[in-house]
KOLPA-399998 format. One record per residue (C-alpha): residue number from 0; x, y, z. Coordinates in nm, 3 decimals. Example, Ala and Ser with C-alpha at 12.3 -4.5 7.8 and 13.67 -1.06 7.14 Angstrom:
% KOLPA-399998
<site pos="0" xx="1.230" yy="-0.450" zz="0.780"/>
<site pos="1" xx="1.367" yy="-0.106" zz="0.714"/>
//
This chain:
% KOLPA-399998
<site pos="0" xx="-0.681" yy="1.157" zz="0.412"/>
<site pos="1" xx="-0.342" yy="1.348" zz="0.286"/>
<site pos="2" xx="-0.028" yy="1.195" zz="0.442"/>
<site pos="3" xx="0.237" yy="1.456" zz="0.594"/>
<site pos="4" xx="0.512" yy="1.215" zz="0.572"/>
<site pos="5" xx="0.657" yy="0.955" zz="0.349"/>
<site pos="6" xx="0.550" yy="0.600" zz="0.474"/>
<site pos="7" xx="0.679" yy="0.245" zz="0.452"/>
<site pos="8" xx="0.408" yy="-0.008" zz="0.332"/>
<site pos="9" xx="0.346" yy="-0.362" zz="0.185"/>
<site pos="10" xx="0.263" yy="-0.496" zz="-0.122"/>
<site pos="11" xx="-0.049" yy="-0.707" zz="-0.104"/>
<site pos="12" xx="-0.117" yy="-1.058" zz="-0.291"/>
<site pos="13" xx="-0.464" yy="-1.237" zz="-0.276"/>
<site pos="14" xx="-0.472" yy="-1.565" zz="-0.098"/>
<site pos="15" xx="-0.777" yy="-1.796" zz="0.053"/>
<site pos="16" xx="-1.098" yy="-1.635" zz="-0.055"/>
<site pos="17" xx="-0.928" yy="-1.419" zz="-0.273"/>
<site pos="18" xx="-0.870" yy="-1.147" zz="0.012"/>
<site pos="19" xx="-0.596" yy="-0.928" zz="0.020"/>
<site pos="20" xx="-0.281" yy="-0.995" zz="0.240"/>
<site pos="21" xx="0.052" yy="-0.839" zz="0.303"/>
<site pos="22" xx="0.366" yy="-0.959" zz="0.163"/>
<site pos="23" xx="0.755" yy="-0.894" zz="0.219"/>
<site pos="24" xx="0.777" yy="-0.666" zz="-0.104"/>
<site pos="25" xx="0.777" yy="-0.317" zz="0.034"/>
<site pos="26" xx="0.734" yy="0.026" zz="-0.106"/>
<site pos="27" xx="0.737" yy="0.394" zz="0.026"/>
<site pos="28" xx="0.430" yy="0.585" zz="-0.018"/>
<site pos="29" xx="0.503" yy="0.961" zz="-0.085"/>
<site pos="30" xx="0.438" yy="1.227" zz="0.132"/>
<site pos="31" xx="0.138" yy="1.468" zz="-0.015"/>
<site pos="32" xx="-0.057" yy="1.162" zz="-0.094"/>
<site pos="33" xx="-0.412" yy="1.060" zz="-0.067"/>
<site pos="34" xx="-0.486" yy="0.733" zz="0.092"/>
<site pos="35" xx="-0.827" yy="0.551" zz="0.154"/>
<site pos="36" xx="-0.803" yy="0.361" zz="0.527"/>
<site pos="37" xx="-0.960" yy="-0.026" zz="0.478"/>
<site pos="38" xx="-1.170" yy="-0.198" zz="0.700"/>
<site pos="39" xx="-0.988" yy="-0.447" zz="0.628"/>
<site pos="40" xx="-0.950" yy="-0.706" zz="0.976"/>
<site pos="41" xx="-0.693" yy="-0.994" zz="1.094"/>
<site pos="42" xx="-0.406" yy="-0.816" zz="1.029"/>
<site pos="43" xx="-0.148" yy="-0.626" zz="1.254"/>
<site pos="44" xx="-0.118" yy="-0.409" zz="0.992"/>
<site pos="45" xx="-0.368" yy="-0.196" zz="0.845"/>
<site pos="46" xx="-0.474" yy="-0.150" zz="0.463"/>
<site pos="47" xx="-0.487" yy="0.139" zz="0.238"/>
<site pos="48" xx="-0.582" yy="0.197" zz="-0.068"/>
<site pos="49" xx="-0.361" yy="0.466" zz="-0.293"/>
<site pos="50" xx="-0.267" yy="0.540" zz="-0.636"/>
<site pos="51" xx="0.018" yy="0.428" zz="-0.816"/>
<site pos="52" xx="0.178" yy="0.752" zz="-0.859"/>
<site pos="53" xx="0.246" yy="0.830" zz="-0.505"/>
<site pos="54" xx="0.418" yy="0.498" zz="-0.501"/>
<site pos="55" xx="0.819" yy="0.472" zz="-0.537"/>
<site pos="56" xx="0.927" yy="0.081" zz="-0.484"/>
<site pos="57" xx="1.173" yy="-0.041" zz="-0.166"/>
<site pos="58" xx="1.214" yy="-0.361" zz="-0.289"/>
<site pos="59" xx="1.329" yy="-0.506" zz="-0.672"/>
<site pos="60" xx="1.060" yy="-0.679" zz="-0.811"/>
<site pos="61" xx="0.904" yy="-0.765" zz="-1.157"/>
<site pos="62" xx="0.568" yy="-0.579" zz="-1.289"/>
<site pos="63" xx="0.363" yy="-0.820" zz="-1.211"/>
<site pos="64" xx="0.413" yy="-0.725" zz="-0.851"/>
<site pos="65" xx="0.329" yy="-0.394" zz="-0.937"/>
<site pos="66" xx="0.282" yy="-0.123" zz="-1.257"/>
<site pos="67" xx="0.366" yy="0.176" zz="-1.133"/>
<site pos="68" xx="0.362" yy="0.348" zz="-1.459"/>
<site pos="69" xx="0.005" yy="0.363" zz="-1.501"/>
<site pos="70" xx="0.005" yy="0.639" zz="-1.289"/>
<site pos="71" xx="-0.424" yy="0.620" zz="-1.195"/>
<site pos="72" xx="-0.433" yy="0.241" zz="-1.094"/>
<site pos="73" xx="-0.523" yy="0.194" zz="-0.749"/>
<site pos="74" xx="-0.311" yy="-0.040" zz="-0.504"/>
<site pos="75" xx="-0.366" yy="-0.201" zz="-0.190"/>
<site pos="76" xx="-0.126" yy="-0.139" zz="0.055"/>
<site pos="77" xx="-0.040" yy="-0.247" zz="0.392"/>
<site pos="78" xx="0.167" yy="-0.007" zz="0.698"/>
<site pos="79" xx="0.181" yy="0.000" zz="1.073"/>
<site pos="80" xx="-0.144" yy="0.136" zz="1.239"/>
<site pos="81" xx="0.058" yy="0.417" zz="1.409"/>
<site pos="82" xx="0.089" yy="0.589" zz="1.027"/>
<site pos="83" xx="-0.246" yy="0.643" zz="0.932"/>
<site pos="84" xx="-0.384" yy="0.725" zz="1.303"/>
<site pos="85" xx="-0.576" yy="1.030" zz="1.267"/>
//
């Protein structure tokens, strides 16, 4: 799906069972981008998956939160239900 609007997400870190959850560290996805929706469950949130180079960081952090110079790696993101409801 192609986004029509910028949207606030999540970084994600792994924890137990090495699954994906959200963190604090947040980033804007750009509008015009394509995200994959997760079936990801347990979360208020839900879980996309996007490319780096629709993502512009909120939050400072280090590169080993994120690289988003490699402009095809794929992230895991996390936003409010209401911004991917089709």
């Amino acid at each position: 799906m192609i986004i029509d609007n910028n949207i606030i997400c999540f970084l994600s870190t792994i924890g137990h069972n090495n699954f994906f959850y959200p963190n604090e560290k947040k980033v804007i996805v750009k509008k015009g981008a394509y995200i994959e929706h997760l079936a990801y469950v347990g979360s208020k949130l839900a879980a996309i998956k996007v490319k780096s180079m629709y993502i512009v960081p909120l939050t400072i952090f280090n590169n080993n939160d994120i690289n988003i110079t490699e402009k095809n790696k794929t992230f895991v993101l996390w936003t409010d239900k209401a911004n991917i409801a089709p």
